[in-house]
Biotite code that builds the C-alpha atoms (Angstrom):
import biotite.structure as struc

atoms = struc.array([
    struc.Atom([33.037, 24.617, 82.544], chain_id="A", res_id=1, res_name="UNK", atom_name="CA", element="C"),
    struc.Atom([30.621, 27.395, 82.182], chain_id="A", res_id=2, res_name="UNK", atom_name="CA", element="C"),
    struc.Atom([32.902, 29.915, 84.087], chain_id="A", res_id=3, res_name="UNK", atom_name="CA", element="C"),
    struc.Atom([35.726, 28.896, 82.213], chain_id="A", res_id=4, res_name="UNK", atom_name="CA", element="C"),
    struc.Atom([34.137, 30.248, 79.098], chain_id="A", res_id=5, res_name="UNK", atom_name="CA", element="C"),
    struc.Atom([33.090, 33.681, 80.731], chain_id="A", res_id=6, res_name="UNK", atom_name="CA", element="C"),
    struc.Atom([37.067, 34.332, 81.750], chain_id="A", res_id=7, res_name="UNK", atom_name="CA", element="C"),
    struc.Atom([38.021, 33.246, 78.613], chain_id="A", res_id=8, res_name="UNK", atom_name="CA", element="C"),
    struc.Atom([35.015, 35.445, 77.172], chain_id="A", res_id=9, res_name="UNK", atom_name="CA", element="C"),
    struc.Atom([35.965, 39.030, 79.188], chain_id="A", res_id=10, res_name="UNK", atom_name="CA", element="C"),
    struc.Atom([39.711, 38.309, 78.623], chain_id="A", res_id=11, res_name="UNK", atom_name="CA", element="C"),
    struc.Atom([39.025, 38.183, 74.772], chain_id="A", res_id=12, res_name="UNK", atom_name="CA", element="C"),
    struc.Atom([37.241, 41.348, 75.531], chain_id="A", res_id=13, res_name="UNK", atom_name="CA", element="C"),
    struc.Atom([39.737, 42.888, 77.572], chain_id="A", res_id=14, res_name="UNK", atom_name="CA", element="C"),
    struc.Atom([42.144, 41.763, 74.450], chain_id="A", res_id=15, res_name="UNK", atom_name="CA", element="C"),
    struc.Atom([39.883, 43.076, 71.948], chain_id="A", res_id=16, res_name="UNK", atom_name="CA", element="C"),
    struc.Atom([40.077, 47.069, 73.745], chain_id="A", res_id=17, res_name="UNK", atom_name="CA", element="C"),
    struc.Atom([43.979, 46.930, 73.374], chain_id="A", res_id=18, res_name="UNK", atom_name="CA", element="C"),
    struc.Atom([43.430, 46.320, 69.902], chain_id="A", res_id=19, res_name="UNK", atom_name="CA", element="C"),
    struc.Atom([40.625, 48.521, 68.994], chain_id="A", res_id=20, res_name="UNK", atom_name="CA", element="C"),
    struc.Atom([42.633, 51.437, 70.963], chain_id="A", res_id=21, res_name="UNK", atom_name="CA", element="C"),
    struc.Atom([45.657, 50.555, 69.146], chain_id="A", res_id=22, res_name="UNK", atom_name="CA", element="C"),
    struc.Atom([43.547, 50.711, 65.713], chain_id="A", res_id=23, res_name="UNK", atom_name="CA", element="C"),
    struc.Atom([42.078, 53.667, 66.378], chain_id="A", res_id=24, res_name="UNK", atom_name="CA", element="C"),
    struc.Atom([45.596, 55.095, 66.742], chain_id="A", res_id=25, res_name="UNK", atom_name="CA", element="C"),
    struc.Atom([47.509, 53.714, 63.690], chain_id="A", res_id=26, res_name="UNK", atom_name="CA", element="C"),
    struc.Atom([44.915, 54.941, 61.378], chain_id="A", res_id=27, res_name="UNK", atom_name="CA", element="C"),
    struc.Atom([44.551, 58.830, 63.522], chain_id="A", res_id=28, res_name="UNK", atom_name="CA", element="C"),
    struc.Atom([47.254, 60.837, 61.449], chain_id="A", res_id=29, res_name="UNK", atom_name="CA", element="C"),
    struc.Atom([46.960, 64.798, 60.253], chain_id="A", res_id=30, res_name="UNK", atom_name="CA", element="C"),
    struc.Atom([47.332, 64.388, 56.518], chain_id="A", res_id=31, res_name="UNK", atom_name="CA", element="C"),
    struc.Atom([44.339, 64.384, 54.746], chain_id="A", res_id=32, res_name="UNK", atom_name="CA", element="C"),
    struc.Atom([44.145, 62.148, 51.444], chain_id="A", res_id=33, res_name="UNK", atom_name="CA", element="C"),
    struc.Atom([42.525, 63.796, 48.366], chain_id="A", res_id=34, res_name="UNK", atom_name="CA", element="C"),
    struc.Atom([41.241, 60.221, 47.272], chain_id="A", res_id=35, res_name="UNK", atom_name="CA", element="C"),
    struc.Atom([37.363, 59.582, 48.233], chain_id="A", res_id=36, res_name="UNK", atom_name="CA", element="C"),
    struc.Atom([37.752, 55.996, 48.242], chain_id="A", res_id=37, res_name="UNK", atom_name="CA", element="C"),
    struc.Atom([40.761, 56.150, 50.373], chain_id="A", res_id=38, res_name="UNK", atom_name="CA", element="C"),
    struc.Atom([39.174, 57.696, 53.370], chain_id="A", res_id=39, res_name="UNK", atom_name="CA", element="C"),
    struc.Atom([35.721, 56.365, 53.122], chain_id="A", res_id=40, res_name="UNK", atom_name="CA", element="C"),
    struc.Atom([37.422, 53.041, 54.117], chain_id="A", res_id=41, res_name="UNK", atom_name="CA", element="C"),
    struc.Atom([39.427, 55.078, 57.271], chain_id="A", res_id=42, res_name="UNK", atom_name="CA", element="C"),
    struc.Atom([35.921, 56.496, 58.308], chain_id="A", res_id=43, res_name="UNK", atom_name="CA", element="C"),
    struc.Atom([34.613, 52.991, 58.302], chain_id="A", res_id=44, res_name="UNK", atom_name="CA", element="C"),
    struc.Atom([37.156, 51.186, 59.599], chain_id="A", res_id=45, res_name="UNK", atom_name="CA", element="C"),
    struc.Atom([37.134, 53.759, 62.703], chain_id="A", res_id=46, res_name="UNK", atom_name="CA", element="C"),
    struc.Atom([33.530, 53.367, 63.251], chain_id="A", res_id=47, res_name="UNK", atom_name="CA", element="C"),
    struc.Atom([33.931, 50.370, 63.435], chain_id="A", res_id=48, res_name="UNK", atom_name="CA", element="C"),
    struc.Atom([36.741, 49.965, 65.624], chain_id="A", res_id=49, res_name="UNK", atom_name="CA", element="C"),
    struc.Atom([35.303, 53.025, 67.693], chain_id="A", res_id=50, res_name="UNK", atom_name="CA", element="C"),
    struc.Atom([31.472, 51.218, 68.038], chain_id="A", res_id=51, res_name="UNK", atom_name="CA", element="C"),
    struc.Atom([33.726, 48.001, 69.531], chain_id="A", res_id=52, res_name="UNK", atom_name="CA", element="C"),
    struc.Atom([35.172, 50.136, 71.676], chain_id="A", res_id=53, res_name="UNK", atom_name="CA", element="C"),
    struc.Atom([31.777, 51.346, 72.944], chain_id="A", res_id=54, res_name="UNK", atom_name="CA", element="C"),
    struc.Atom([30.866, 47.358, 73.241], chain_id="A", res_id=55, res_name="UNK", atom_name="CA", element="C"),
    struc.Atom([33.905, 46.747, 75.117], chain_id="A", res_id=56, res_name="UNK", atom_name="CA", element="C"),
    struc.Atom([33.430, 49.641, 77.564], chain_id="A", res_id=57, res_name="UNK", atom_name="CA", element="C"),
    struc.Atom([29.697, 48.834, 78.107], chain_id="A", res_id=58, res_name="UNK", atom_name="CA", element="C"),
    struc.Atom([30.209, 44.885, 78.712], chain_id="A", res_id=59, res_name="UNK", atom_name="CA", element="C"),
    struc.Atom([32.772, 45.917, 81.073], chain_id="A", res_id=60, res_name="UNK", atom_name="CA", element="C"),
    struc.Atom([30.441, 48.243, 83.150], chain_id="A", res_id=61, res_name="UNK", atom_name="CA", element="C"),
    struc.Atom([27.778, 45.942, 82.727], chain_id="A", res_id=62, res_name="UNK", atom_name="CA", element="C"),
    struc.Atom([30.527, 43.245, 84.752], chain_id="A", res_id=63, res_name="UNK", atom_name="CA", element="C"),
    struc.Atom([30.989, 46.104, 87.670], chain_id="A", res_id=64, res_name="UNK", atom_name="CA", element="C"),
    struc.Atom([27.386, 47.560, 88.242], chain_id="A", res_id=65, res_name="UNK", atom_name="CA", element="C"),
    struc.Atom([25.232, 45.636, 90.807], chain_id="A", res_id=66, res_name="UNK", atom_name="CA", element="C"),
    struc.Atom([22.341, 43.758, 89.686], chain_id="A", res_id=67, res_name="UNK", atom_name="CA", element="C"),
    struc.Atom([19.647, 45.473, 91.663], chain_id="A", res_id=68, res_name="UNK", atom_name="CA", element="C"),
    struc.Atom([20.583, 48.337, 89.228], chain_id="A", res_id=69, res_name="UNK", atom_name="CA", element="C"),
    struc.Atom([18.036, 47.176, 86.521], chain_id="A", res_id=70, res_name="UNK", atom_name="CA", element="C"),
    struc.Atom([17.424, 50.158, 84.763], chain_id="A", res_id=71, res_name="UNK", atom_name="CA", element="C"),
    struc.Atom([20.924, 50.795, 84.610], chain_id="A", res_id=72, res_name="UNK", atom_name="CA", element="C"),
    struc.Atom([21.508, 47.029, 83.804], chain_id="A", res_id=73, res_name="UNK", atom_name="CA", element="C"),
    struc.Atom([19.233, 47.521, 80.428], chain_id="A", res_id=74, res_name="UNK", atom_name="CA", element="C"),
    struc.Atom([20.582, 50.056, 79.342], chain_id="A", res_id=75, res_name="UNK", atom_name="CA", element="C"),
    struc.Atom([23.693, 48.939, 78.945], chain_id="A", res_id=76, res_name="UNK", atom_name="CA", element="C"),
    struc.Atom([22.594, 45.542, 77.442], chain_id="A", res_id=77, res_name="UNK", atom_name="CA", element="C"),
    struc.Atom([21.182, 47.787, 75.027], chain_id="A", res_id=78, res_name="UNK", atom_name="CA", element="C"),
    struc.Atom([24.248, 49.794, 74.327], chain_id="A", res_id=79, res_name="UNK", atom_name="CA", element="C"),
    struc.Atom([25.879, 46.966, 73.944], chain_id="A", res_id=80, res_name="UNK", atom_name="CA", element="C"),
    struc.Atom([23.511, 44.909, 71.511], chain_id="A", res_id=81, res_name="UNK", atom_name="CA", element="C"),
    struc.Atom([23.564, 48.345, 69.712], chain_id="A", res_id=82, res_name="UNK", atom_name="CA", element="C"),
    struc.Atom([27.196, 48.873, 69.327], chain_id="A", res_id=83, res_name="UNK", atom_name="CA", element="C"),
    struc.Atom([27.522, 45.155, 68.505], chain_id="A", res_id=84, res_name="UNK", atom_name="CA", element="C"),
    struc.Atom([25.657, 45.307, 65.522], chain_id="A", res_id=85, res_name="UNK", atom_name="CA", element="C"),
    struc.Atom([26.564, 48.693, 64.369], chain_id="A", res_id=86, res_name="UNK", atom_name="CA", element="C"),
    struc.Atom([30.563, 47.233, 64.296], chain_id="A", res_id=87, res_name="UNK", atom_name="CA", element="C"),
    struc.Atom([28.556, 44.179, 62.467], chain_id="A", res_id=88, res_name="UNK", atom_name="CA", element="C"),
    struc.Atom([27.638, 46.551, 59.761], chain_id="A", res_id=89, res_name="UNK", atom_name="CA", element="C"),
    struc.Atom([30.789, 48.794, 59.318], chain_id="A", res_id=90, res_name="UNK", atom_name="CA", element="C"),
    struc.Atom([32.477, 45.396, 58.594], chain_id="A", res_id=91, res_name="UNK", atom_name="CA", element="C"),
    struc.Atom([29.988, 44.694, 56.328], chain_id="A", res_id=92, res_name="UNK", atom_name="CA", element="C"),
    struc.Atom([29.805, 48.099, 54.526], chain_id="A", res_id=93, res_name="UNK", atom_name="CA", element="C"),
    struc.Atom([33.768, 47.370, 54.114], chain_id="A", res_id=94, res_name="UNK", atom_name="CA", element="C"),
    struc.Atom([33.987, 45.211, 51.256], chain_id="A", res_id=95, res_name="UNK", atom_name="CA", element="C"),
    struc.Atom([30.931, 46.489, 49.715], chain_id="A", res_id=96, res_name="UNK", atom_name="CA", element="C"),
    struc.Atom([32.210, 49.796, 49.533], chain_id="A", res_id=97, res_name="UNK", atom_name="CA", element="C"),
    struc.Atom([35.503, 48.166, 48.009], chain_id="A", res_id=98, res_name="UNK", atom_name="CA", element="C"),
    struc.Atom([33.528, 46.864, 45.312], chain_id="A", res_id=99, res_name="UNK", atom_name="CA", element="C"),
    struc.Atom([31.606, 49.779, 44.980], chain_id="A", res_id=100, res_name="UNK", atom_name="CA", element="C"),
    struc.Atom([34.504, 51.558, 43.990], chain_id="A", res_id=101, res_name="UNK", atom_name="CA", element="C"),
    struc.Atom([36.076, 49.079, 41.829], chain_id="A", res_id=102, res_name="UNK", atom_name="CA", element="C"),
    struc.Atom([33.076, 48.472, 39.846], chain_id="A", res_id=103, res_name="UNK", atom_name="CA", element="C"),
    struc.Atom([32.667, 52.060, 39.236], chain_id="A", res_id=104, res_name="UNK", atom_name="CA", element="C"),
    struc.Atom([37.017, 51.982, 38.240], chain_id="A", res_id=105, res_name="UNK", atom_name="CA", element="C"),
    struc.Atom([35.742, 49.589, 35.411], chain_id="A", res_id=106, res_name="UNK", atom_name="CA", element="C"),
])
């Protein structure tokens, strides 16, 4: 049962890059708004697809590098719990920044 959950874990993962990739080109285009709010939310919203990326890319390694690498082995745990919570708080800052600028509208 336990390895069932790890496939279904690294395919989410696996799932998860396609998006983020795919995110991180619907919102690259050459026109730059004039509105502050607008691209305050495209910053954040590519940080945060672009630290998931980094997660993504990290677990993955971590998957393919041998375990008698242990330095190597930490350091991407860390990258990882790093770039985890770093997406955590661009998601956050999201709707806070909506209601930032909507209370400052009124």
């Amino acid at each position: 049962m336990h390895s069932v959950n790890l496939v279904c874990h690294d395919f989410f993962v696996v799932l998860s890059f396609i998006a983020c990739i795919t995110g991180l080109l619907l919102l690259w285009e050459r026109k730059q708004g004039n509105d502050e709010a607008e691209e305050t939310e495209k910053i954040l919203f590519r940080m945060s697809f672009s630290y998931w990326l980094v997660y993504c890319v990290a677990f993955a390694i971590q998957k393919m590098v041998l375990p008698d690498w242990e330095t190597v082995v930490m350091s991407l745990r860390i990258t990882t719990a790093l770039s985890y919570f770093l997406t955590f708080s661009c998601i956050v800052s999201l709707p806070l920044h909506k209601f930032a600028v909507r209370h400052v509208q009124e």
